[in-house]
MARLUM-347204 format. One record per atom (N, C-alpha, C): residue number from 1; z, y, x; atom name; residue in three letters. Coordinates in pm, 1 decimal, padded with zeros to 6 digits. Atoms other than C-alpha are relative to their C-alpha. Last residue first. Example, Ala and Ser with C-alpha at 12.3 -4.5 7.8 and 13.67 -1.06 7.14 Angstrom:
MARLUM-347204
2;-00006.0;-00119.0;-00082.0;N;Ser
2;00714.0;-00106.0;01367.0;CA;Ser
2;00073.0;00109.0;-00077.0;C;Ser
1;00000.0;-00119.0;00089.0;N;Ala
1;00780.0;-00450.0;01230.0;CA;Ala
1;00000.0;00120.0;00090.0;C;Ala
***
This chain:
MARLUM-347204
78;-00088.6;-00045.5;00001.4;N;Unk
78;-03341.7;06278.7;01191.5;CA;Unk
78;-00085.8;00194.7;00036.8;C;Unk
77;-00027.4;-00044.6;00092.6;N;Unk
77;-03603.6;06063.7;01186.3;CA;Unk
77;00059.2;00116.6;-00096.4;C;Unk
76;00107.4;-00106.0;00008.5;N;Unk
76;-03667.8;06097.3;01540.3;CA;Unk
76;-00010.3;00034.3;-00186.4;C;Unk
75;00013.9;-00125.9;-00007.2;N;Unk
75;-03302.8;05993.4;01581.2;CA;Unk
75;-00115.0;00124.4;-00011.0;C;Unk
74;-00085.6;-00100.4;00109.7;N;Unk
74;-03336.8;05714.8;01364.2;CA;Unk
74;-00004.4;00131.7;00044.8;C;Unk
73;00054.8;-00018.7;00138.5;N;Unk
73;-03628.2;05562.8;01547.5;CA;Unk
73;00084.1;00089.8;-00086.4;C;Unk
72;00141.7;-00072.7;00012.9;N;Unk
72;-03503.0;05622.8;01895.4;CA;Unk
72;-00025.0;00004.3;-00147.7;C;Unk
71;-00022.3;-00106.3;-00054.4;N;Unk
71;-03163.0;05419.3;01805.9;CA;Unk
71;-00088.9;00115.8;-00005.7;C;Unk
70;00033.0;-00144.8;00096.3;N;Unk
70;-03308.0;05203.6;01654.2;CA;Unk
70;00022.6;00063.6;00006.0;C;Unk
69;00165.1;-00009.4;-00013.5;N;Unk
69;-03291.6;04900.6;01953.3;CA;Unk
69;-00038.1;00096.8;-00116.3;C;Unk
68;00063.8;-00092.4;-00139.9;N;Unk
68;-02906.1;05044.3;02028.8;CA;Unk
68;-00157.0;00011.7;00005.4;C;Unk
67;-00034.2;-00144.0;00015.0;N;Unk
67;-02807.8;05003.9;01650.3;CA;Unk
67;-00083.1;00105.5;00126.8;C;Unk
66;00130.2;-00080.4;00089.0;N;Unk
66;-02973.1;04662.5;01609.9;CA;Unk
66;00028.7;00207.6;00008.0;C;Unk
65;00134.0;00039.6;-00041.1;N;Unk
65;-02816.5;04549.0;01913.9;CA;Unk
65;-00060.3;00105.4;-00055.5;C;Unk
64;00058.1;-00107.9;-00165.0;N;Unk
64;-02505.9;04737.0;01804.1;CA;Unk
64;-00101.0;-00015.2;00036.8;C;Unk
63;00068.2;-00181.2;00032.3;N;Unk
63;-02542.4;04566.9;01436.0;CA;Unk
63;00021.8;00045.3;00139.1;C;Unk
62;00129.1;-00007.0;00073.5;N;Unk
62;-02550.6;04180.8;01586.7;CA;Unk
62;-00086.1;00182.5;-00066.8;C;Unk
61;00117.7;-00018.8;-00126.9;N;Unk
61;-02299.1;04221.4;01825.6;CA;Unk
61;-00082.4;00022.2;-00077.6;C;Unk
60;00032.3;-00162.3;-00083.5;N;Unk
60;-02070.8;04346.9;01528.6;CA;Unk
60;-00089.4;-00020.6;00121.6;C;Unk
59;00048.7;-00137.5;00107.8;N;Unk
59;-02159.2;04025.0;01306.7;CA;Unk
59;-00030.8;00135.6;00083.0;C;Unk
58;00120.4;00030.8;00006.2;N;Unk
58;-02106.6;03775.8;01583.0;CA;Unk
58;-00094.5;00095.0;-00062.6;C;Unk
57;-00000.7;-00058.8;-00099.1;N;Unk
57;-01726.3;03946.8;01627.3;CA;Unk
57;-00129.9;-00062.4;00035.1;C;Unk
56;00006.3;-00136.1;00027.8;N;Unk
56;-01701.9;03864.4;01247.5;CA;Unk
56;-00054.3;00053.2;00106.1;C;Unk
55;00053.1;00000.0;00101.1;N;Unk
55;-01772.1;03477.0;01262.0;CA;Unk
55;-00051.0;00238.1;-00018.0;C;Unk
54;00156.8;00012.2;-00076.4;N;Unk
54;-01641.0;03437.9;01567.4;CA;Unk
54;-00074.6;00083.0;-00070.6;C;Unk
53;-00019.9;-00126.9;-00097.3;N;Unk
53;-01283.3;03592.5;01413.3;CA;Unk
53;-00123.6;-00051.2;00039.3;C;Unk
52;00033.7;-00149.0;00079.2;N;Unk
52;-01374.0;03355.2;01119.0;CA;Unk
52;00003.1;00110.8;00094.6;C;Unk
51;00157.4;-00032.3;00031.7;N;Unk
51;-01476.2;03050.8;01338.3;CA;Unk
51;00000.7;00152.3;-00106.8;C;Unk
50;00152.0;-00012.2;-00147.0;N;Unk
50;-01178.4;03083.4;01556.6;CA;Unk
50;-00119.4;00024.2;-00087.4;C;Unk
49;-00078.4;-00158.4;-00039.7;N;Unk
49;-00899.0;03100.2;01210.6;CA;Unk
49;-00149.0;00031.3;00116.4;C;Unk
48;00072.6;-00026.9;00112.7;N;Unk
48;-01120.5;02773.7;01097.3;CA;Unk
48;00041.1;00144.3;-00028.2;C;Unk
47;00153.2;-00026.3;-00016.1;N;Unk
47;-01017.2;02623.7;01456.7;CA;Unk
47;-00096.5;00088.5;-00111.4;C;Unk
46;00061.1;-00078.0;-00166.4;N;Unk
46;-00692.3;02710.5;01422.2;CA;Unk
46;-00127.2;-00000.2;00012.1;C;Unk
45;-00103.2;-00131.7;00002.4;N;Unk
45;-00592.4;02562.3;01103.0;CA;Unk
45;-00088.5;00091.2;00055.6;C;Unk
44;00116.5;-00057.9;00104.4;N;Unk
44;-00830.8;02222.4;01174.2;CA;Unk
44;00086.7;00158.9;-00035.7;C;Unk
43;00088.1;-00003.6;-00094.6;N;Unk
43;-00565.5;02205.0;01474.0;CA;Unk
43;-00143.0;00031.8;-00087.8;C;Unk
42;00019.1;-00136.3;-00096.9;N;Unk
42;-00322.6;02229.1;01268.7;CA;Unk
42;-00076.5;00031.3;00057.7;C;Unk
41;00074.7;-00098.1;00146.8;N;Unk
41;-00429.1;01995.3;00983.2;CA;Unk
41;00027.9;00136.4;00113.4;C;Unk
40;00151.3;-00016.8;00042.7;N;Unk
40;-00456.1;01740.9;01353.7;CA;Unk
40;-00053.4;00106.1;-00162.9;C;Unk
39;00013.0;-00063.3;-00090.4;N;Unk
39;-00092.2;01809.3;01471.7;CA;Unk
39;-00207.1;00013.6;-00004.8;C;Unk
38;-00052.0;-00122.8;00000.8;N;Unk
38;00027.8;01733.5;01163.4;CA;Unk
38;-00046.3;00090.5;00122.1;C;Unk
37;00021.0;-00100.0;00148.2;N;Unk
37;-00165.4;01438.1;01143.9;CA;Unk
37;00043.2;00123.7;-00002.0;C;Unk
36;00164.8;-00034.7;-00022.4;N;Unk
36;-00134.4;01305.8;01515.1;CA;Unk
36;-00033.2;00083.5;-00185.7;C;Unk
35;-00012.7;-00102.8;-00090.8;N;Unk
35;00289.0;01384.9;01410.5;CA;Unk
35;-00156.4;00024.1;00084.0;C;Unk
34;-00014.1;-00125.6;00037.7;N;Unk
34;00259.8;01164.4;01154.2;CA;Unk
34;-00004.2;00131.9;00077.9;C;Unk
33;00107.5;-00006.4;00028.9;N;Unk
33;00087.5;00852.3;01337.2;CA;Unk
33;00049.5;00136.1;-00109.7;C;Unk
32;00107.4;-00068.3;-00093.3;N;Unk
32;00319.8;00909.5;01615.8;CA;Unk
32;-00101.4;00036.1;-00138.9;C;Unk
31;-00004.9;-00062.8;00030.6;N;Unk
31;00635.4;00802.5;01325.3;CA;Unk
31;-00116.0;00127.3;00071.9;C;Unk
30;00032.2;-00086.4;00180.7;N;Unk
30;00436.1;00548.3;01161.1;CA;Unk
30;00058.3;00161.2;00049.3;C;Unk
29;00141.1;00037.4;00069.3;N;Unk
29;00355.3;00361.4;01505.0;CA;Unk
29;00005.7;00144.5;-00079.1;C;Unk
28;00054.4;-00081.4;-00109.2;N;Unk
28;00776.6;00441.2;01682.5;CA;Unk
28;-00219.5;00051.5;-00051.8;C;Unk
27;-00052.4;-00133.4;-00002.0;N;Unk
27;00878.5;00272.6;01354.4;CA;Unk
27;-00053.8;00133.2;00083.6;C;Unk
26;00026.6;-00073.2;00118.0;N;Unk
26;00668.9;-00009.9;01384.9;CA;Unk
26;00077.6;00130.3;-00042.9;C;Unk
25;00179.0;-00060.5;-00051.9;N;Unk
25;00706.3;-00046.3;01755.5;CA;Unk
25;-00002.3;00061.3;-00170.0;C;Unk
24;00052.9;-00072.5;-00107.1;N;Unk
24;01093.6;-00056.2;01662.5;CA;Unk
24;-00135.5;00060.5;00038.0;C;Unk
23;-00024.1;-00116.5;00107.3;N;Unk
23;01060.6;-00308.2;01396.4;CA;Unk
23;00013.1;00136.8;00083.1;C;Unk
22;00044.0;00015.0;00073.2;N;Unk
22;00907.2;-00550.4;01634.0;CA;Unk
22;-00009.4;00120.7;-00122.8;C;Unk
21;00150.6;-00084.5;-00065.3;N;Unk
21;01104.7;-00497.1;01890.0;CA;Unk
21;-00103.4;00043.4;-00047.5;C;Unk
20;-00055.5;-00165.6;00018.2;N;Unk
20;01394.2;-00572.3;01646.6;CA;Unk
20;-00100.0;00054.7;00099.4;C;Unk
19;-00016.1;-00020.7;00153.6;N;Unk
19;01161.3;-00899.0;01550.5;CA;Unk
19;00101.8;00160.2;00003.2;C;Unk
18;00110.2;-00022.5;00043.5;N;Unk
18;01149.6;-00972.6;01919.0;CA;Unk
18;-00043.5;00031.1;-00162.4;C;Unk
17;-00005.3;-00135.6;-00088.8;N;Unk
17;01540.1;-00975.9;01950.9;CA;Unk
17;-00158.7;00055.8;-00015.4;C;Unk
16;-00085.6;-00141.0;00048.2;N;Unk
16;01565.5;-01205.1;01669.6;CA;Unk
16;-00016.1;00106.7;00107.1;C;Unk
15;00054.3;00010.0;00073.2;N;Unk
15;01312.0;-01497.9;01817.5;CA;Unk
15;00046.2;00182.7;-00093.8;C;Unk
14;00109.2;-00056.5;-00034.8;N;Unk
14;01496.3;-01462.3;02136.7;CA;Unk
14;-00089.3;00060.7;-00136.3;C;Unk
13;-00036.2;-00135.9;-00073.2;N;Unk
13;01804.5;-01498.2;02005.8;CA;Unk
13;-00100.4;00097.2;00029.2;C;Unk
12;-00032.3;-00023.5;00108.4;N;Unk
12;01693.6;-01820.9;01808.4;CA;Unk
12;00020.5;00182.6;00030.4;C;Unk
11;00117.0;-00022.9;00029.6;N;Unk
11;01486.3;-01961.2;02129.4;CA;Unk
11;00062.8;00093.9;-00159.6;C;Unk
10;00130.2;-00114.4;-00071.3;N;Unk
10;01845.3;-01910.6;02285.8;CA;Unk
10;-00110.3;00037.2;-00039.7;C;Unk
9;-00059.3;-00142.6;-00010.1;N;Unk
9;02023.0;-02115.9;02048.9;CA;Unk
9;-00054.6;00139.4;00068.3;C;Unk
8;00040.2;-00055.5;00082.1;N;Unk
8;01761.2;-02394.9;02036.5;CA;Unk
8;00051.5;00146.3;-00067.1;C;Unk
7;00167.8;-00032.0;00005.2;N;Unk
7;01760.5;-02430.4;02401.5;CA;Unk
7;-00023.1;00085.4;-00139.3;C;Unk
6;-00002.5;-00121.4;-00049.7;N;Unk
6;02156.6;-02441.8;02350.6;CA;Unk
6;-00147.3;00029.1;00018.8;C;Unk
5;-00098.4;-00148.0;00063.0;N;Unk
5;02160.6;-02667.5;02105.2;CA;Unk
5;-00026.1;00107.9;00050.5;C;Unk
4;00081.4;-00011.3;00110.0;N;Unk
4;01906.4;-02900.4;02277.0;CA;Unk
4;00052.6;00137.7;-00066.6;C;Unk
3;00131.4;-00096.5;-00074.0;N;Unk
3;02097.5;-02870.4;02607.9;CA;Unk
3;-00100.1;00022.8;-00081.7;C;Unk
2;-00077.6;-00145.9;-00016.7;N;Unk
2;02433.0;-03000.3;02407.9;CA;Unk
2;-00090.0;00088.1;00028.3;C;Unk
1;-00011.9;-00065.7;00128.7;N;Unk
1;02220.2;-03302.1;02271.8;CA;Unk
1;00047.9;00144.0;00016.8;C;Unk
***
């Protein structure tokens, strides 16, 4: 009877210690899954900062091209 007790004392311990492991992972879960969020509106941030500086520094290749292939033309214009 005494080795019952104590079996069932232990499986009781156990049972409680896995249940603060338990709450633990869940804590450790909610607080990663804020910090992939915050680290993912940043990251959209940044990237939407990149496509406007692209965005512009696409633009000025685009007139030099056109500046260097008219070149001739304007100046005979001229």
């Amino acid at each position: 009877m005494n080795l019952k007790q104590e079996i069932l004392k232990v499986e009781s311990n156990l049972k409680q210690e896995i249940l603060k492991v338990d709450d633990r992972v869940s804590k450790v879960e909610v607080s990663l899954k804020q910090d992939i969020s915050k680290i993912e509106s940043s990251l959209k941030r940044d990237i939407s900062k990149i496509d406007a500086k692209f965005d512009k520094t696409q633009w000025l290749i685009i007139a030099t091209i056109m500046t260097v292939l008219l070149k001739d033309y304007l100046l005979s214009l001229l």
